[in-house]
Each structure stands twice: as C-alpha cells, then as structure tokens.
VOPAGU-2260 file (C-alpha; in pm, 1 decimal, decimal comma):
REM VOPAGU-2260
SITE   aa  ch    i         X         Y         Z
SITE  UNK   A    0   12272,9    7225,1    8981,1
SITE  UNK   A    1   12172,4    7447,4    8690,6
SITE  UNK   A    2   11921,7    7485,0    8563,3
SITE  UNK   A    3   11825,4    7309,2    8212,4
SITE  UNK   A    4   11566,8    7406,0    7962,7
SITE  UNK   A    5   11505,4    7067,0    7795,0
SITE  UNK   A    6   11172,0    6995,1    7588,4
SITE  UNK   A    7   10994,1    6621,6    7602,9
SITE  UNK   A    8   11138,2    6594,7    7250,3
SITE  UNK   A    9   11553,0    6611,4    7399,6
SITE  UNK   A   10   11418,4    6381,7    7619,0
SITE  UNK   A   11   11301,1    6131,4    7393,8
SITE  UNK   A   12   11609,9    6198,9    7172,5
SITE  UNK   A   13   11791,4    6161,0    7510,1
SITE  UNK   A   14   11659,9    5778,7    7591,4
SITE  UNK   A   15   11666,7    5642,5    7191,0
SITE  UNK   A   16   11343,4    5714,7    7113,4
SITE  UNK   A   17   11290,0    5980,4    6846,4
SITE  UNK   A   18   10982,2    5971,6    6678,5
SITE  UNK   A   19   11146,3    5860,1    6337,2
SITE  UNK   A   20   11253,0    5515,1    6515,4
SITE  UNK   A   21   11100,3    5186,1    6415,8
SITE  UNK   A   22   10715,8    5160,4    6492,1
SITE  UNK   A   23   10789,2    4961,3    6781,7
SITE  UNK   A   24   11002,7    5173,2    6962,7
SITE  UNK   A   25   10754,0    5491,8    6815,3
SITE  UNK   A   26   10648,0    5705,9    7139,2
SITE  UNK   A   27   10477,5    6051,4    7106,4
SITE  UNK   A   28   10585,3    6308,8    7379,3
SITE  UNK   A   29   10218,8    6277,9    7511,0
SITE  UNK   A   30   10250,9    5928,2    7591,5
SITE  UNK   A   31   10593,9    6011,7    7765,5
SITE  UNK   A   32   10407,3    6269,5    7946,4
SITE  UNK   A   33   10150,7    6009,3    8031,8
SITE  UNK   A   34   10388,7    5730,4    8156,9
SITE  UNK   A   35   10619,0    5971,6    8358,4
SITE  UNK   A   36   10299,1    6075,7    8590,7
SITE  UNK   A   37   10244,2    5725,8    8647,7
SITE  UNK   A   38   10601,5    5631,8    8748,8
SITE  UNK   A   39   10631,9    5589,2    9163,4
SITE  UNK   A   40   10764,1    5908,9    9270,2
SITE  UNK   A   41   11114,3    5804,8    9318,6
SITE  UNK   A   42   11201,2    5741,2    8945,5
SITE  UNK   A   43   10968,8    6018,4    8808,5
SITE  UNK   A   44   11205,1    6234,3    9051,0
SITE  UNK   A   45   11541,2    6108,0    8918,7
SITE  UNK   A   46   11429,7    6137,8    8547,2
SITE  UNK   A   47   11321,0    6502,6    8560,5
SITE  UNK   A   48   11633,4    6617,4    8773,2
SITE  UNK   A   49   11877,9    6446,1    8513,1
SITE  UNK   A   50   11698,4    6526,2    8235,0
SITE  UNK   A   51   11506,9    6825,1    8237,3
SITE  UNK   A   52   11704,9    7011,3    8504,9
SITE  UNK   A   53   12044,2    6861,5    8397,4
SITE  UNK   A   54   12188,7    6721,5    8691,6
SITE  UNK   A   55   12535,0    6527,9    8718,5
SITE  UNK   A   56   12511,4    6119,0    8805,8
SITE  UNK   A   57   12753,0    6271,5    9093,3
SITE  UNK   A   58   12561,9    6564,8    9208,9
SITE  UNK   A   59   12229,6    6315,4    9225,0
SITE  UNK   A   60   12399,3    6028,7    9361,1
SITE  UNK   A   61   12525,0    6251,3    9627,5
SITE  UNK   A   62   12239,3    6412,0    9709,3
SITE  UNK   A   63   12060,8    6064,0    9784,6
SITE  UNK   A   64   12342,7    5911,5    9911,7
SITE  UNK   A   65   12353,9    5595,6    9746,7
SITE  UNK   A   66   12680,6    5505,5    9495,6
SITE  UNK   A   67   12695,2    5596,5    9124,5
SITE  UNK   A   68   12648,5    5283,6    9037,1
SITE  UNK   A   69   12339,6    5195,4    9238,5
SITE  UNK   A   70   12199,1    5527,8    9045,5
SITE  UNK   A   71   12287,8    5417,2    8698,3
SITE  UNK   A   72   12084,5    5130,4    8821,7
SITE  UNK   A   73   11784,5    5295,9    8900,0
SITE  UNK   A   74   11792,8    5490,4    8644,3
SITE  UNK   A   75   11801,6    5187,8    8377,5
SITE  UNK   A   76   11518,9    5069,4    8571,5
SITE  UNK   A   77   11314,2    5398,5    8560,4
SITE  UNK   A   78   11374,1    5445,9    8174,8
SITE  UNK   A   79   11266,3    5079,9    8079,6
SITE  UNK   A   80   11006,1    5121,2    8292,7
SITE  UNK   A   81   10856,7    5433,0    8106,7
SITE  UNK   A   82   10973,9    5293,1    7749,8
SITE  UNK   A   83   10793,7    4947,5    7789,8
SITE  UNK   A   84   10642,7    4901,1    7460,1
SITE  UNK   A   85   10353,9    4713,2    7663,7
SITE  UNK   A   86   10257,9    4976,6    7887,2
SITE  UNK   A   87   10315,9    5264,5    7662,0
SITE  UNK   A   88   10009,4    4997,5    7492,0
SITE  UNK   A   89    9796,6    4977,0    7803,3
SITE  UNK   A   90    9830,3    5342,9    7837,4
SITE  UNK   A   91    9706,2    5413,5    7483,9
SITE  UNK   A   92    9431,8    5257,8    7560,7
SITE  UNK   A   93    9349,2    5361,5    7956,9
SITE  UNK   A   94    9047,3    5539,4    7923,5
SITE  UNK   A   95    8895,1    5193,1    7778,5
SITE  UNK   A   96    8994,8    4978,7    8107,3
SITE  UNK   A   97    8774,7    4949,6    8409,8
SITE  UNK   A   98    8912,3    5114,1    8722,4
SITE  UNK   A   99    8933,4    4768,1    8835,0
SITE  UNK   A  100    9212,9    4769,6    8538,5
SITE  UNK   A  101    9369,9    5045,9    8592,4
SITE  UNK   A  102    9481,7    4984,9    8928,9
SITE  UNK   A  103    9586,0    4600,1    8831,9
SITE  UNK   A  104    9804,6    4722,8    8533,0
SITE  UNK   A  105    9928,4    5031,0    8710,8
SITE  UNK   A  106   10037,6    4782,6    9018,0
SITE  UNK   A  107   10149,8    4503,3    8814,7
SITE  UNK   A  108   10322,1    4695,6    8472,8
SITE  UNK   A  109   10439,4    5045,7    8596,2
SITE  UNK   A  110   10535,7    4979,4    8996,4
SITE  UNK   A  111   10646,1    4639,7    8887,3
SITE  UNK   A  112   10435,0    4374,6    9185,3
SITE  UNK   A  113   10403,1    4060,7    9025,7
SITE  UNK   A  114   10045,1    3902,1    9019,6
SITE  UNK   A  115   10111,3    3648,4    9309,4
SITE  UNK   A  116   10225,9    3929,8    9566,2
SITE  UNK   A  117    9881,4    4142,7    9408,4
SITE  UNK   A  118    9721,8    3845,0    9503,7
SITE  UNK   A  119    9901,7    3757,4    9849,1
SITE  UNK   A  120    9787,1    4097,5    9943,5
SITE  UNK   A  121    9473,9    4185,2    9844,5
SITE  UNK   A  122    9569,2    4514,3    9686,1
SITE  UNK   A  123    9344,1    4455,5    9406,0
SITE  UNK   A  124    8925,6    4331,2    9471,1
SITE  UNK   A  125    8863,9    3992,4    9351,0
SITE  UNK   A  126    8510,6    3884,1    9276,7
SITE  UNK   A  127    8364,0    3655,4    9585,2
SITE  UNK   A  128    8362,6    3297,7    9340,8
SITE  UNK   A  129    8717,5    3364,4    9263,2
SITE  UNK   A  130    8890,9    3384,9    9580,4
SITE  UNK   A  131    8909,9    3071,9    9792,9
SITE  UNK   A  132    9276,2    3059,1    9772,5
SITE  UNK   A  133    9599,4    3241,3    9701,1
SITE  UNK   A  134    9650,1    3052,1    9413,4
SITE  UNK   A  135    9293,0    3101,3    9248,8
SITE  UNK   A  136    9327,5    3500,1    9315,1
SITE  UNK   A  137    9631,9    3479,3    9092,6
SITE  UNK   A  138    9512,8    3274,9    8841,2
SITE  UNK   A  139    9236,8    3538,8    8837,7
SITE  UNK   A  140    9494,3    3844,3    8798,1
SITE  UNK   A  141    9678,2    3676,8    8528,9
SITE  UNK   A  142    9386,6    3637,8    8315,9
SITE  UNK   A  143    9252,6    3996,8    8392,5
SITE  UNK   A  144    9598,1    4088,7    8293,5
SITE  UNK   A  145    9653,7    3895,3    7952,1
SITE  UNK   A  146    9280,2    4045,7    7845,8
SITE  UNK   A  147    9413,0    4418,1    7987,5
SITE  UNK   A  148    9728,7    4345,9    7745,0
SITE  UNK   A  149    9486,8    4204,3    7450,9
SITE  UNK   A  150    9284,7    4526,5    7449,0
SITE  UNK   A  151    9609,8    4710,2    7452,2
SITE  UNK   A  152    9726,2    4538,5    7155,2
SITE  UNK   A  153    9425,6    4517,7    6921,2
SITE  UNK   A  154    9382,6    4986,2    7064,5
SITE  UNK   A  155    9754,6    4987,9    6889,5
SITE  UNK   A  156    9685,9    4805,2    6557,4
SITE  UNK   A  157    9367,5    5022,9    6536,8
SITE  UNK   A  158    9573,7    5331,7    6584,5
SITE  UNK   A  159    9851,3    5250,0    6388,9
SITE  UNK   A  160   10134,4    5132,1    6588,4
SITE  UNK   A  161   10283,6    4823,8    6554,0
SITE  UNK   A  162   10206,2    4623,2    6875,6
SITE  UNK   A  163   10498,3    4486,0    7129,2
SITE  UNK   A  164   10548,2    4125,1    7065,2
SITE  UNK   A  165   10376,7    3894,1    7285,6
SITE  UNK   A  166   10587,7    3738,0    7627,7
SITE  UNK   A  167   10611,4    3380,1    7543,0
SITE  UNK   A  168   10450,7    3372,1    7930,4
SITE  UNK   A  169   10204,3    3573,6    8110,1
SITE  UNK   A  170   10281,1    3660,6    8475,1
C-alpha cells in the first residue's frame, strides 16, 4: 500500500463536495475534520486508508476479508454518514448542546441507533417523570432530538449556510 499525501481539500474534492458546491452541500475541511473523529472507528478507518493513504478497494477488502462489494457498501455508508447535511448542522453547533445532547445526537445521527433501541436500552438518562415505559422514553428522545436538530438549523441560518431540509418525520 503506498503511501498517499492527500490534503482534506482532495478529500472533499474526492466525495463531491468542493467548497464552490451549492450551499447545501457547502462543507469546510474543519467540519470534515470534525465529523471524521466522530465516525465509529471502523468507517473513520476505511476512509483514511482509501483516501489519505490511497489504498485499492482490493487491497482493503482483502485485508478485512469481506467481498468488494460488501466494502463499496460500507464505504457508501461511511461517506453519507460524514456528509449528512444534518449532522454536519448539529456539529456546527456542538459546543451549544448539553452533554446530555451530545451523546443523544452522537448515538442517534453519527453511529446511526434509532431512538426506540436508545430508549430500549437506556444508553441515554431520561429524567425520572419521563420514564414509565419504553414508549414514553422514546417519545422523550424524539422530542430532545427534533429541538437538538432545531438549534442546528436556526446555528446554520445564523452562520450563513443554507439549512438541510426538514425529514417530513422525526425518528
């Protein structure tokens, strides 16, 4: 494997997402930065040895042991998962949320859990009124959610960036 020189800008040149792209696709190399410490290990792994050290599909898939495709698969998964629009938002805005927050939207946006297995689990504390059942716990975690994303939103108009459109469901 040889070794590649590549800056965060061939990177975001790489993935579609040079800085002269529409505001809604707009990332800055910091907030790439930001999102790829974030990403579970795995993916942050398989992003840096394909694109900053310039690894083969073949030479990586072989080296995990899992097919081509089942790589291109993960990879599609770890680049939309650092390109989100909505948590590229959340992220602009992270030093605003609660630790509380943080942990819910890292969970729940960048490792992907949906709300009902947060809840199911107890990975996230729930205030004592608010969790008789599985089903209030998550109603809870959706609404701490859609205020996380509304604080996101109204961080990116005030900065300048066109906000993500809104899911036509929270969840």
């Amino acid at each position: 494997m040889a070794l590649k020189r590549t800056g965060i800008e061939d990177v975001l040149a790489t993935l579609g997402l040079e800085r002269s792209k529409t505001p809604r696709r707009r990332i800055s190399p910091r907030d790439l930065r930001r999102v790829l410490r974030l990403l579970p290990t795995r993916h942050r792994c398989l992003i840096r040895l394909l694109y900053y050290r310039g690894a083969s599909q073949t030479e990586l898939a072989g080296a995990l042991g899992i097919s081509r495709p089942a790589l291109r698969r993960m990879l599609r998964q770890a680049v939309s998962r650092a390109t989100d629009p909505r948590t590229i938002a959340i992220l602009g805005c992270w030093r605003r949320l609660t630790p509380y927050e943080r942990r819910l939207a890292y969970l729940h946006r960048i490792l992907g859990v949906s709300l009902a297995r947060i809840a199911a689990l107890g990975l996230v504390a729930i205030p004592a009124g608010r969790s008789e059942s599985e089903w209030a716990r998550a109603r809870y975690l959706r609404h701490t959610m859609r205020t996380i994303q509304r604080r996101a939103d109204r961080h990116a108009r005030r900065v300048g960036v066109q906000a993500p459109p809104s899911p036509s469901s929270a969840g």
